[in-house]
C-alpha positions in Angstrom: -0.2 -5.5 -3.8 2.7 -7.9 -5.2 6.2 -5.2 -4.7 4.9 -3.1 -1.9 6.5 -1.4 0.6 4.9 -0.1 3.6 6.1 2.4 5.8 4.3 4.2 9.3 4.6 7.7 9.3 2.8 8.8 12.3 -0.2 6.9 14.0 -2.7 8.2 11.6 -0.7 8.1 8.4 0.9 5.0 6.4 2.9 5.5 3.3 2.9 2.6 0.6 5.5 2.4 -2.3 4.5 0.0 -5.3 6.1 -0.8 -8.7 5.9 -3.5 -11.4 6.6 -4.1 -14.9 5.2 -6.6 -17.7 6.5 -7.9 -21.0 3.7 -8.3 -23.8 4.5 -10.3 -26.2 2.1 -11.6 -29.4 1.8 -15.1 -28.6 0.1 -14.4 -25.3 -2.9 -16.6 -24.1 -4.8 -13.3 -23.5 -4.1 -11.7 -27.3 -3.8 -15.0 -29.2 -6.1 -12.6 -32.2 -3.8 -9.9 -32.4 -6.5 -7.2 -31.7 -4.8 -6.3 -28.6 -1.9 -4.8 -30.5 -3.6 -3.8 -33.5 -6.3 -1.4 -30.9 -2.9 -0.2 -29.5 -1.0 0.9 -33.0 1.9 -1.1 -31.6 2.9 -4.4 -34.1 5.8 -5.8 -32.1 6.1 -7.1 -28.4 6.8 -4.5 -25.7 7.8 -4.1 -21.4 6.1 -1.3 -19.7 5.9 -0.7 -16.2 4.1 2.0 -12.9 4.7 3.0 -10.0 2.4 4.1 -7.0 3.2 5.8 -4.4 0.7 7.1 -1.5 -0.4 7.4 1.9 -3.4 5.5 3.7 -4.9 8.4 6.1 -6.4 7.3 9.5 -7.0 3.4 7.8 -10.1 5.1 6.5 -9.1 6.4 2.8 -6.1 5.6 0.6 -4.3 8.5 -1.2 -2.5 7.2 -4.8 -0.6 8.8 -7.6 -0.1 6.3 -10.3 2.7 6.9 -13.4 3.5 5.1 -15.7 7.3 4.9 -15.3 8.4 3.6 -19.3 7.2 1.6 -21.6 5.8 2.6 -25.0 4.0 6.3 -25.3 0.9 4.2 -26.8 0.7 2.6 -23.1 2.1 5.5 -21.1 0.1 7.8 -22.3 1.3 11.8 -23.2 -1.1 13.8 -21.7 -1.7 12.0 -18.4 1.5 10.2 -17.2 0.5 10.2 -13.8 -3.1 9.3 -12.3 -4.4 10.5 -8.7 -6.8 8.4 -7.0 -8.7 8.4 -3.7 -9.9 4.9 -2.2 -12.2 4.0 0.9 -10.9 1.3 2.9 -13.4 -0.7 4.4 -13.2 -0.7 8.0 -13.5 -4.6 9.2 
């Protein structure tokens, strides 16, 4: 994960830290139609950006909260700012 930050808290638990941000902009390779914007209500280019902040438990299951941090309320959502999420890690 590009920006992370890992930290040990105890033997069983890890804490991560993440953040990014990305400009959109209408001449993009991916939206080169326009849809993208037009799907979104949004007609001019935009930067939004999250952050995640968790814990990995015992290297077996990953704890996240998501948020989207700023960026337009089309993007960010108003009823849902943040997201929890629970992951399996695969054990190698």
């Amino acid at each position: 994960m590009p920006g992370c930050a890992k930290v040990p808290i105890s033997a069983d638990f890890h804490g991560h830290l993440a953040g990014g941000c990305n400009f959109q902009q209408r001449s993009s390779w991916v939206t080169r139609s326009g849809d993208f914007y037009s799907n979104l209500g949004i007609d001019h280019p935009f930067l939004f950006g999250k952050l995640v902040l968790g814990v990995d438990v015992v290297n077996a299951f990953r704890i996240s909260a998501v948020g989207a941090i700023f960026g337009p309320k089309e993007i960010r959502g108003e009823n849902a700012p943040w997201q929890l999420g629970v992951q399996v890690i695969p054990s190698n």
